[in-house]
N, C-alpha and C positions, 0 to 999 in steps of 0.2 A: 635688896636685889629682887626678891618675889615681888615687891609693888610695882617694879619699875618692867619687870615680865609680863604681870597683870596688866600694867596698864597697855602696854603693850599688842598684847592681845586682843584685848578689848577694843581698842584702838581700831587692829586694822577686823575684828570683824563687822564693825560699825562701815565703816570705810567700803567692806565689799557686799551688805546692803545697799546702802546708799546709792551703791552703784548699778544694783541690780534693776536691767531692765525690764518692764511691765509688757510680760505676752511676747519680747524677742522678736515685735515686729517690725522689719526695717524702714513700714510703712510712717510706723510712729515720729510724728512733730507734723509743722505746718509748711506748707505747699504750695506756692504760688502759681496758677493756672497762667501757662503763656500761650499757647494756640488750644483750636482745637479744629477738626478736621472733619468735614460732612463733605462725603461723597466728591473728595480730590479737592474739595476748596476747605482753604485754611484761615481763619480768622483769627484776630491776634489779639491776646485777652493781658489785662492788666488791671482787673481792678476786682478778681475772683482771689480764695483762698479757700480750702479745703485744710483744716486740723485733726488731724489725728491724736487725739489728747491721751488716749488709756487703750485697756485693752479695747475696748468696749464705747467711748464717749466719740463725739464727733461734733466739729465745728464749721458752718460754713459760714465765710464771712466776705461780705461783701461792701464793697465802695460802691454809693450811689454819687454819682459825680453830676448828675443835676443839684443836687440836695446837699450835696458838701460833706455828707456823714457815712460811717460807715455803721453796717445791719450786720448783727451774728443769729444765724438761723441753729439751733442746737437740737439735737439727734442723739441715732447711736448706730452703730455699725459693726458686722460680723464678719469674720475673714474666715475662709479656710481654703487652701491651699493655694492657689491663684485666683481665688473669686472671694469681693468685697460686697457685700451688700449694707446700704447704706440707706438710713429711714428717718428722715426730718419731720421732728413737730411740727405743728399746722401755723403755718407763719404768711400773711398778705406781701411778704416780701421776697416769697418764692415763684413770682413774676418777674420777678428784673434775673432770673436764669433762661435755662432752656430745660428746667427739669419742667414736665406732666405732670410729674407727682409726687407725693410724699417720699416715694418708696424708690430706689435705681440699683440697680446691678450691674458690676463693670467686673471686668478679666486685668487682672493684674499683669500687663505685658511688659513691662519692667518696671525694676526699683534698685537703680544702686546707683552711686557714685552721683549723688544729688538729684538726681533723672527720675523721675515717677512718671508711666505711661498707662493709661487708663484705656477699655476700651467696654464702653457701652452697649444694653440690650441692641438700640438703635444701630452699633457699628461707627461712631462715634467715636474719634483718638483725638482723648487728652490729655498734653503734653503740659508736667509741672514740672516748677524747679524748688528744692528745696531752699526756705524762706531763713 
């Protein structure tokens, strides 16, 4: 009866590790960019991706649809309370965005129920749906 308690135990504290989420951010997993909105005009995206991997790691990935392949630009990224700042390694394929630069900072203007809304230094709203 104590092995079958043990295991038991054991059991489910493996169980609520496992489940234990990294940073409790509900930003965390990937994100498919569908508009994004400059200044009243809305352009309709489908071939961007924004991942949110760890507390800390960050992925953008992108479909070049001349080229047929798809480019991951990899970074990292800091949250704190409603503001993301996010910093991509030096990549020749952060031309086919609209990022300037390595570096971008957005206000987290919502995140739930699949909806991620971003809103840029520039004023810039981008509109993802979770992937």
């Amino acid at each position: 009866m104590k092995e079958v308690l043990y295991f038991i135990t054991l059991s489910l504290l493996l169980l609520l590790l496992s489940c234990k989420d990294m940073g409790n951010s509900p930003i965390k997993g990937k994100w498919q960019l569908k508009t994004v909105e400059r200044e009243g005009v809305v352009s309709y995206v489908d071939t961007l991706w924004y991942n949110f991997q760890s507390i800390s790691l960050f992925t953008l990935q992108i479909y070049l649809v001349q080229k047929d392949m798809y480019v991951q630009l990899t970074g990292y990224r800091t949250e704190h309370d409603n503001i993301l700042a996010i910093e991509i390694e030096s990549s020749s394929y952060l031309e086919n965005t609209d990022w300037m630069d390595f570096k971008r900072t957005f206000i987290i203007e919502k995140c739930r129920g699949g909806e991620l809304v971003l809103v840029s230094e520039e004023n810039y709203v981008y509109r993802f749906v979770r992937f």
